[in-house]
MARLUM-971336 format. One record per residue (C-alpha): residue number from 0; residue in three letters; x, z, y. Coordinates in Angstrom, 3 decimals. Layout:
REM residues N
[NUM,ALA,[X,Z,Y]]
...
This chain:
REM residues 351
[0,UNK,[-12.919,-177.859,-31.949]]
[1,UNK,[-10.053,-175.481,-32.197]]
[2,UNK,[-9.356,-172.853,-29.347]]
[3,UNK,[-6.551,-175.302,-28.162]]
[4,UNK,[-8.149,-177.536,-27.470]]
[5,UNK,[-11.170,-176.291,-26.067]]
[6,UNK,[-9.020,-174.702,-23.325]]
[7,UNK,[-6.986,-177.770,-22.880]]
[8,UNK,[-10.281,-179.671,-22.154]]
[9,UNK,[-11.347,-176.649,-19.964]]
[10,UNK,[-7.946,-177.627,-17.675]]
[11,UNK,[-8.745,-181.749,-17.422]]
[12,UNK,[-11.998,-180.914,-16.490]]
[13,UNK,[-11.603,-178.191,-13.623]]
[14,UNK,[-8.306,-180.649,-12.365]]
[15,UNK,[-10.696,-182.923,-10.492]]
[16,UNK,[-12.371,-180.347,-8.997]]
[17,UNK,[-8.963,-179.101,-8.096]]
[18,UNK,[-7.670,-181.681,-6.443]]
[19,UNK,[-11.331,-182.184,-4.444]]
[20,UNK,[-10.173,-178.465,-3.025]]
[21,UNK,[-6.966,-179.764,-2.134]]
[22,UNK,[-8.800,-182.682,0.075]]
[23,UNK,[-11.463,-179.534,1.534]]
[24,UNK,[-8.875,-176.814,1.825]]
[25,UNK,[-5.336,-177.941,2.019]]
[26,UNK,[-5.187,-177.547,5.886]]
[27,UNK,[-6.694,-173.764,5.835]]
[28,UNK,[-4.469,-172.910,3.282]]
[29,UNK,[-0.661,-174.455,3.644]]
[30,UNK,[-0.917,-177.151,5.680]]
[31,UNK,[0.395,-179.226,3.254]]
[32,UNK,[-2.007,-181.385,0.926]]
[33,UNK,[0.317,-180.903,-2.468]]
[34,UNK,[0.575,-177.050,-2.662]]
[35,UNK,[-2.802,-177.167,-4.303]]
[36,UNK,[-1.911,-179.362,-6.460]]
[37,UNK,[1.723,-178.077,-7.265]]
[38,UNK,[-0.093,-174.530,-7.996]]
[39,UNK,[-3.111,-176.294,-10.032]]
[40,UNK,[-0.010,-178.496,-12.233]]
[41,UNK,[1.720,-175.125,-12.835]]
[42,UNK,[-1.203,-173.135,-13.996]]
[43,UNK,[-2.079,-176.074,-16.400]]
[44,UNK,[1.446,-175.977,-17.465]]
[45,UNK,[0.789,-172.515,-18.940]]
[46,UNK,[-2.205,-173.111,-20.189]]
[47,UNK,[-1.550,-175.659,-22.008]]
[48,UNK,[1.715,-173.742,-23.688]]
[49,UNK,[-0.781,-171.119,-24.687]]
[50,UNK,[-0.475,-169.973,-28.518]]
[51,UNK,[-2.581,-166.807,-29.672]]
[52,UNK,[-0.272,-163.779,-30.110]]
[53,UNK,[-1.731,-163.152,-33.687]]
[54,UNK,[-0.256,-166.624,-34.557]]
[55,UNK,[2.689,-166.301,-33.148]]
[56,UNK,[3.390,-162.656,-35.011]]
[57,UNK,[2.922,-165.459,-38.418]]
[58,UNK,[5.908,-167.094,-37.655]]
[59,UNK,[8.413,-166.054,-40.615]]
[60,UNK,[11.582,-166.576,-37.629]]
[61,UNK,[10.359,-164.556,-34.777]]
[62,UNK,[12.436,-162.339,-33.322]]
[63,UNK,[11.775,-158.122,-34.408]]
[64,UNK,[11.955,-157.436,-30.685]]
[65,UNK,[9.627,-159.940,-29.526]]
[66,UNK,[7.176,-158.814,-32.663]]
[67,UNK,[7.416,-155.496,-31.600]]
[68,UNK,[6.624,-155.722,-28.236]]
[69,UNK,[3.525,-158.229,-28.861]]
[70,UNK,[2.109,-155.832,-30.725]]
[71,UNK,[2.458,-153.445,-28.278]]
[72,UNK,[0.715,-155.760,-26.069]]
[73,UNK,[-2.057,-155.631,-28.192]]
[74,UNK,[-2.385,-152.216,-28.829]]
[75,UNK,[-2.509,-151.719,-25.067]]
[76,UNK,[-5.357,-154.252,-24.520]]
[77,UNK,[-7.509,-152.145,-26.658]]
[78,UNK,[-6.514,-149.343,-25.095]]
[79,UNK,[-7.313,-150.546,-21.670]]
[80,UNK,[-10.564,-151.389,-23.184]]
[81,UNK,[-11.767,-148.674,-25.272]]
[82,UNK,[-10.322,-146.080,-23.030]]
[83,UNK,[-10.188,-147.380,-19.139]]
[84,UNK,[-12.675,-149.127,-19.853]]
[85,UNK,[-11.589,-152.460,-18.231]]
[86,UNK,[-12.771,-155.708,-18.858]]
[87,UNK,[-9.616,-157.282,-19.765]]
[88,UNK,[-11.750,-160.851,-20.021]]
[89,UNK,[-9.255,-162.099,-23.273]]
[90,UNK,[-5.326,-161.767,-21.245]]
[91,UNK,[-2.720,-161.122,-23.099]]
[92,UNK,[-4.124,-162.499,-26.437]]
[93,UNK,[-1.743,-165.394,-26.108]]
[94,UNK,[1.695,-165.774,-25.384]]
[95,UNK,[3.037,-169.356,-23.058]]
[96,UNK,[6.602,-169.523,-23.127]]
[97,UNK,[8.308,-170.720,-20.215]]
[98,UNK,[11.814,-171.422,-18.928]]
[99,UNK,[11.024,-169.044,-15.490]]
[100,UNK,[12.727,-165.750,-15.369]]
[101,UNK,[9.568,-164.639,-13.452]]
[102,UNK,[5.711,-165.551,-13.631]]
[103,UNK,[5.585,-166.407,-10.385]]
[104,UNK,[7.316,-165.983,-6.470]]
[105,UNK,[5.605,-164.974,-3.777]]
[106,UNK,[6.638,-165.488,-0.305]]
[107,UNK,[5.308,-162.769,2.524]]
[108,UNK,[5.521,-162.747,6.020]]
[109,UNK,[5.184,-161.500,9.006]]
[110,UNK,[6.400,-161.098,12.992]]
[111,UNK,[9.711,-159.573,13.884]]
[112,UNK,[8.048,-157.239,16.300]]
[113,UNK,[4.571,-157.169,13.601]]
[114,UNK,[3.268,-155.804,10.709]]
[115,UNK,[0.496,-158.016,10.670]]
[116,UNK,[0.510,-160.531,7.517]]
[117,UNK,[0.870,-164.184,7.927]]
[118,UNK,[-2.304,-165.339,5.934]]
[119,UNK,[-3.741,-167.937,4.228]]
[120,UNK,[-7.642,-168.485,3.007]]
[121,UNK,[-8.110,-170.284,-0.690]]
[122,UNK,[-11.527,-170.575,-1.835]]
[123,UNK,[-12.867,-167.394,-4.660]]
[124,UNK,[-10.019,-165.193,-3.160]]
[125,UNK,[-10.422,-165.563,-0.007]]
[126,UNK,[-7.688,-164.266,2.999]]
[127,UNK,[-4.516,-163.468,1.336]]
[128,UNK,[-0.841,-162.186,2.807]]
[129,UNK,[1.580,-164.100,0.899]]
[130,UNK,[1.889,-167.632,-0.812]]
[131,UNK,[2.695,-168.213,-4.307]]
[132,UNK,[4.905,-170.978,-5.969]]
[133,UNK,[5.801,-172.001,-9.445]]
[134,UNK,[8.965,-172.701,-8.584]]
[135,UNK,[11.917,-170.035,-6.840]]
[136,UNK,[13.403,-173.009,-5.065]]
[137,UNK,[9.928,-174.380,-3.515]]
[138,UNK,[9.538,-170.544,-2.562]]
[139,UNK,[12.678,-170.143,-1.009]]
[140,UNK,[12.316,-173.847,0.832]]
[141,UNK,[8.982,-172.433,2.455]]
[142,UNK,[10.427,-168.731,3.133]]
[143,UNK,[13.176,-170.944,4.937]]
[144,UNK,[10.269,-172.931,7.172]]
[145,UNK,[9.077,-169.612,7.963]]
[146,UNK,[12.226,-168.033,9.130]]
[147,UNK,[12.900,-171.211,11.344]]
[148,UNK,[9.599,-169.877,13.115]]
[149,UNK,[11.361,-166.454,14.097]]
[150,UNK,[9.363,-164.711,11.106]]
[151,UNK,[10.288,-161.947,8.911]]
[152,UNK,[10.347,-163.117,5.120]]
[153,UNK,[10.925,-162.097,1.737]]
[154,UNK,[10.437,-164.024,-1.430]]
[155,UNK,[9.684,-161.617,-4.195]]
[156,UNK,[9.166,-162.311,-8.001]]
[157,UNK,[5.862,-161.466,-8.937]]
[158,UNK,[5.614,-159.643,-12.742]]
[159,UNK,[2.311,-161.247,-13.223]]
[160,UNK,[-0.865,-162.701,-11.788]]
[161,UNK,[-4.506,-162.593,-12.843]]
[162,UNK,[-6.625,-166.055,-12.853]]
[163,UNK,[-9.873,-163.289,-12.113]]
[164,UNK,[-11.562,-164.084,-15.560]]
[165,UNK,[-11.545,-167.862,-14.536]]
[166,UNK,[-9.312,-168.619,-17.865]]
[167,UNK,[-7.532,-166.401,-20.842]]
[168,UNK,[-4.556,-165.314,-19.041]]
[169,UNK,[-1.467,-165.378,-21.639]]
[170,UNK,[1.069,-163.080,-21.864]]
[171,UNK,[4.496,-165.258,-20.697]]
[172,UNK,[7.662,-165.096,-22.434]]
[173,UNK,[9.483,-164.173,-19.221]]
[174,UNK,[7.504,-160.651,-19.485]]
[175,UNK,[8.901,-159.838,-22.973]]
[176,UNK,[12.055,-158.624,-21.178]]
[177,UNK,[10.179,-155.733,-19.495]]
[178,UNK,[10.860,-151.961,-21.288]]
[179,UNK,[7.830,-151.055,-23.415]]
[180,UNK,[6.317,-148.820,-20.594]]
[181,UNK,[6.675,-151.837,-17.577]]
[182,UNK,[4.706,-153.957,-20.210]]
[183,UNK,[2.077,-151.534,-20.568]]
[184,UNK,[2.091,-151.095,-16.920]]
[185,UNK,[1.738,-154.898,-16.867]]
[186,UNK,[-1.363,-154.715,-18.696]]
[187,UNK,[-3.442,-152.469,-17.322]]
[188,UNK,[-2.425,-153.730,-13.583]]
[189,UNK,[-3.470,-157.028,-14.389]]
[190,UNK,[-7.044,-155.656,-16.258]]
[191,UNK,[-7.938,-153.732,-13.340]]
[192,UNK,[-7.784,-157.685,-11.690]]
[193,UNK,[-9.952,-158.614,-14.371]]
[194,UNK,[-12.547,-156.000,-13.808]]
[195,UNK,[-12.642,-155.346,-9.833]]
[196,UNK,[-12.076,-158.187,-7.459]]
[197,UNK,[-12.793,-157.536,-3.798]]
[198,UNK,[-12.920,-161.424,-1.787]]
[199,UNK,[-10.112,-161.277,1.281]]
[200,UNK,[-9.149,-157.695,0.185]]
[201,UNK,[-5.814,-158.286,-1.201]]
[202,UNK,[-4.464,-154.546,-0.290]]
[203,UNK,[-7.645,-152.366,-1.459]]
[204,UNK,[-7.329,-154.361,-4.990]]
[205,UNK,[-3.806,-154.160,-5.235]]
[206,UNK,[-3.382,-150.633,-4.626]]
[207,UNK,[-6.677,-150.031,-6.462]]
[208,UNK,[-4.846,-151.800,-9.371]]
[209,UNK,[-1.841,-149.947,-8.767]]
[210,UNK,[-3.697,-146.177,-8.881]]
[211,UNK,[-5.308,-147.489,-12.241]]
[212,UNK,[-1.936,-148.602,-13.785]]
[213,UNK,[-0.490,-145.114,-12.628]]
[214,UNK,[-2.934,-143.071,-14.405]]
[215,UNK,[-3.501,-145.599,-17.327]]
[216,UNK,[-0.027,-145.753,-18.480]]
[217,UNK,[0.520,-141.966,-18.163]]
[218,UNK,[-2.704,-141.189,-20.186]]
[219,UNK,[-1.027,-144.729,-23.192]]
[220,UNK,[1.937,-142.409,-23.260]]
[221,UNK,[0.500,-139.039,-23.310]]
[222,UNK,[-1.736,-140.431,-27.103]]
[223,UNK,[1.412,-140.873,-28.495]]
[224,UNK,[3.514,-139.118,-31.120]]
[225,UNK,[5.959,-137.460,-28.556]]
[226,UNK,[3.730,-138.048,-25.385]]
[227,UNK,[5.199,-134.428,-23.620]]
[228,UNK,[8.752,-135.667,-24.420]]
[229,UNK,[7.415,-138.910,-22.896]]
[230,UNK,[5.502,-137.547,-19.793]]
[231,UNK,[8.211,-135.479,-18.830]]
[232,UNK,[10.959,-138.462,-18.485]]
[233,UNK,[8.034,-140.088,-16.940]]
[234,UNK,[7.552,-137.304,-14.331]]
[235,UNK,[11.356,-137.543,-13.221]]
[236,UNK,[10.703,-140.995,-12.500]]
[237,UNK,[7.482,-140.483,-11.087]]
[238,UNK,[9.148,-138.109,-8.309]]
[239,UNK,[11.665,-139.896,-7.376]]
[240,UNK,[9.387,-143.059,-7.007]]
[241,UNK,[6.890,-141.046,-4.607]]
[242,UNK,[10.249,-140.053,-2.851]]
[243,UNK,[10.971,-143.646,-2.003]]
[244,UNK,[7.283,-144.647,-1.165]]
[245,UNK,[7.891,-141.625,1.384]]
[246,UNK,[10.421,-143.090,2.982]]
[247,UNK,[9.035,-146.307,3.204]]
[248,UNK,[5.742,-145.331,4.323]]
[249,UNK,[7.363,-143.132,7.485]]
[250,UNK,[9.381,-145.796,7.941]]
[251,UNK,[6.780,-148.349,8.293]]
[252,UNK,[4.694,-145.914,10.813]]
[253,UNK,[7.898,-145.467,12.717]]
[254,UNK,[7.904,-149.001,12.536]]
[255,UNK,[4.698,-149.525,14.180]]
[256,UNK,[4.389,-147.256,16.721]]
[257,UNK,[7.760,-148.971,18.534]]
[258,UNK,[5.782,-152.414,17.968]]
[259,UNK,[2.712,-151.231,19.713]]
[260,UNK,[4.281,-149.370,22.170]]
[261,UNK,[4.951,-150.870,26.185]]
[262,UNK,[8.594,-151.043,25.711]]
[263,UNK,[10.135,-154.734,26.408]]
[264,UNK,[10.776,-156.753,23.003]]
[265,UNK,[14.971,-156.098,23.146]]
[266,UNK,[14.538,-152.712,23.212]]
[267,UNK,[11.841,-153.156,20.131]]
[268,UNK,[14.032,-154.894,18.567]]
[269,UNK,[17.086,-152.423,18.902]]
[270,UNK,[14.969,-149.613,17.771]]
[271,UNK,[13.873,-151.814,14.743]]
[272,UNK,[17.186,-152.299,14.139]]
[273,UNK,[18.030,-148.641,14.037]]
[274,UNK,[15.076,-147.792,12.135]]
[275,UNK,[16.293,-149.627,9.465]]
[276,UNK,[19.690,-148.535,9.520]]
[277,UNK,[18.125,-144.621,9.452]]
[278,UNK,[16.284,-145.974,6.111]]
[279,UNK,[18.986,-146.579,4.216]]
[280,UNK,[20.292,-143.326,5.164]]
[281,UNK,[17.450,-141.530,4.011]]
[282,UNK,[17.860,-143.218,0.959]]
[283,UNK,[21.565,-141.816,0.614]]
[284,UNK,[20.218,-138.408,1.160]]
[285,UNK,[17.577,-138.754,-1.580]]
[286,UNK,[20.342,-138.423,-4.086]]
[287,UNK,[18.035,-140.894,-6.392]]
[288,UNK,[19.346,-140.454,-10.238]]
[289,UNK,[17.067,-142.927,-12.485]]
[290,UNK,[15.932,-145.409,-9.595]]
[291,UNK,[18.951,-148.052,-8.720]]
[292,UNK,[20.719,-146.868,-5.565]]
[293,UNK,[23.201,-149.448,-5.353]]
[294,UNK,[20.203,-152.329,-5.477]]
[295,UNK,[18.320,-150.149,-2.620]]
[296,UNK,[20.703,-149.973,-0.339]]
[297,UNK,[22.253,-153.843,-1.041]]
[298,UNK,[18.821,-155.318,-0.153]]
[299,UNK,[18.609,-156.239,3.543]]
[300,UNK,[15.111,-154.786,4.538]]
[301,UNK,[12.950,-156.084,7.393]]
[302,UNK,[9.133,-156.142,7.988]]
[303,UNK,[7.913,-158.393,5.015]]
[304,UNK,[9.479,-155.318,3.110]]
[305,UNK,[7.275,-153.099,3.896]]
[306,UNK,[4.016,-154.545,4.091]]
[307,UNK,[4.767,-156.118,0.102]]
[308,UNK,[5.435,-151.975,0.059]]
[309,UNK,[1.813,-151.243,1.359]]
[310,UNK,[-0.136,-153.224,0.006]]
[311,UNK,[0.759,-152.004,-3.568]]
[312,UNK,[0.814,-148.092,-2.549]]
[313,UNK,[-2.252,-147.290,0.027]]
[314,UNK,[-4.980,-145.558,-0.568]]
[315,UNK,[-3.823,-143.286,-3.094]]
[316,UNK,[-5.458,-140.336,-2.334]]
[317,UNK,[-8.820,-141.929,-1.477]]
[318,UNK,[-8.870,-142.906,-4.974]]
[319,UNK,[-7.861,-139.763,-6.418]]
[320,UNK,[-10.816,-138.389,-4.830]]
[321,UNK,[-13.241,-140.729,-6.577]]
[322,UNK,[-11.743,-140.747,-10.091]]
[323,UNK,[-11.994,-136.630,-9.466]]
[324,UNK,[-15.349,-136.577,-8.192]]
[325,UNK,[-16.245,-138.758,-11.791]]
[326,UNK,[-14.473,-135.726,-13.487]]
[327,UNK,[-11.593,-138.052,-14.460]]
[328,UNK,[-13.880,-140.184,-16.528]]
[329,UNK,[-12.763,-143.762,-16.201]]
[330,UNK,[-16.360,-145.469,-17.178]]
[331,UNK,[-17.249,-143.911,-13.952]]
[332,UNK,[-14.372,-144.618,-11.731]]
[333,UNK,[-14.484,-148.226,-12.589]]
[334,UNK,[-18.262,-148.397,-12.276]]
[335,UNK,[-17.911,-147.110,-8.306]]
[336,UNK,[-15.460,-149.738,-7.608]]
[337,UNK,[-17.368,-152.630,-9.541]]
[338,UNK,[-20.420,-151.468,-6.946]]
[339,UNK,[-18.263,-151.868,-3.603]]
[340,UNK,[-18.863,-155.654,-2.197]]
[341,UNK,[-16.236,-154.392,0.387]]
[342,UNK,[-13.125,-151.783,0.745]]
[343,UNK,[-14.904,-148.236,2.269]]
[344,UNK,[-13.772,-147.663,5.805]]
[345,UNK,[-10.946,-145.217,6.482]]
[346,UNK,[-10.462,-145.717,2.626]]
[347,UNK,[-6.418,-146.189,3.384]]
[348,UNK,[-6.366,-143.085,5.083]]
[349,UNK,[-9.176,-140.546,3.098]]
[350,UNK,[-6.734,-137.352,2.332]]
């Protein structure tokens, strides 16, 4: 039986189950009993579209982009392997092309006075803060329900998504328009989901993931022939990166203390208001060069902004400390955070 096909069997069996879990789960999750089975139609979608990268380099018409960047893919993959030592679990050795400009869109939400996630439980994950659709217009639909509600939305494209080992990932065509360093960003993010999956910890894994793809990618770029030249455009970026996460991490505490405070909920809302406004100012005065100004300061910002913000970028320097007390050796590092069974307390704020 040819790998196709095995996989292809792999989705008609597991859609039964699927749809059982829509029966079980469908009111702890969305509320709605087809979401389940929208998300379980898409995934088999791009399965089934799957065609092994080392095939698809064969084909005598292909693109010298596209072959180029596969086999960066590739190269990457072992890297995250032989070097990070992540269990990559087979992604990315297969490419499903698909007519989405983005693998996925995630909607996240919160109060207007909160910044407290609106939830939902699935079964294997567990609690997560944001809901993720197949399709931009079923995302925006639902963002829309949610705003009716008084809630704070944004619908954000998601660069990719791990299946946690459950199937081969692919690589989709919609990623092949990333530079060379976002893809190799790409994979290592997505192999530190392979590798370390905490249940109803959606922020500790992301910005676990996030530390790992940091690191990772600088360490890719530093092997190769002109890594300093490399590392040192890469450090200008860095900066002005941690500048922004800055500002959007004071501005998320300043944030919260005028939600939690005794004022009445106008004059919260005012001084939300003005916070905001103050953010985009800071932004101005950051004088950013390589990051995209204009796009920053076009976007209209409110609380779903900045927990999307957080829960890629806490944490950091709790996990500094552990990859330094493992001597920067990543077989180490990824061993302590394969042993937790649960996110270390205070871990989001361990200087």
């Amino acid at each position: 039986m040819s790998r196709k096909r095995r996989s292809l069997y792999g989705i008609l069996l597991s859609l039964p189950l699927l749809v059982a879990l829509v029966g079980l789960f469908s009111s702890c999750v969305t509320g709605s009993p087809l979401y389940l089975w929208k998300a379980a139609v898409g995934q088999a979608e791009i399965l089934c579209n799957r065609k092994p990268i080392k095939e698809v380099l064969e084909e005598g018409d292909l693109d010298p982009e596209i072959r180029r960047k596969l086999e960066l893919v590739l190269k990457v993959q072992g890297f995250a392997r032989s070097e990070l030592h992540l269990d990559t679990a087979n992604s990315f050795q297969s490419l499903s092309r698909i007519s989405r400009d983005a693998a996925a869109y995630n909607v996240v939400a919160t109060g207007a006075l909160s910044l407290e996630a609106h939830t939902y439980w699935f079964p294997i994950v567990g609690s997560v803060p944001y809901l993720g659709f197949f399709s931009r217009q079923e995302a925006q639909e639902h963002a829309a329900s949610l705003e009716k509600d008084g809630m704070d939305v944004a619908v954000q494209d998601v660069a990719g998504y791990s299946t946690l080992g459950w199937f081969e990932d692919p690589l989709l065509s919609s990623q092949l328009a990333y530079s060379d360093y976002g893809l190799v960003r790409l994979v290592i993010h997505e192999g530190v989901h392979s590798t370390v999956w905490i249940p109803g910890s959606v922020r500790f894994n992301e910005s676990l993931a996030s530390f790992v793809e940091e690191q990772g990618s600088r360490q890719y770029l530093g092997s190769l022939e002109n890594g300093k030249e490399r590392l040192s455009r890469l450090d200008a970026l860095t900066a002005e990166r941690m500048e922004y996460r800055r500002i959007m991490h004071d501005t998320a505490g300043e944030l919260q203390e005028i939600y939690t405070s005794n004022l009445s909920e106008a004059t919260k809302m005012a001084k939300k208001q003005a916070a905001l406004r103050h953010l985009k100012e800071r932004f101005k005065k950051a004088d950013f060069k390589l990051l995209n100004l204009e796009s920053l300061l076009a976007r209209d910002y409110n609380n779903a902004h900045f927990l999307s913000h957080l829960a890629y970028n806490s944490g950091t320097d709790y996990f500094a400390h552990v990859f330094d007390e493992c001597v920067r050796d990543w077989a180490c590092f990824v061993l302590r955070m394969k042993s937790l069974d649960r996110p270390p307390e205070n871990w989001e704020t361990t200087p």
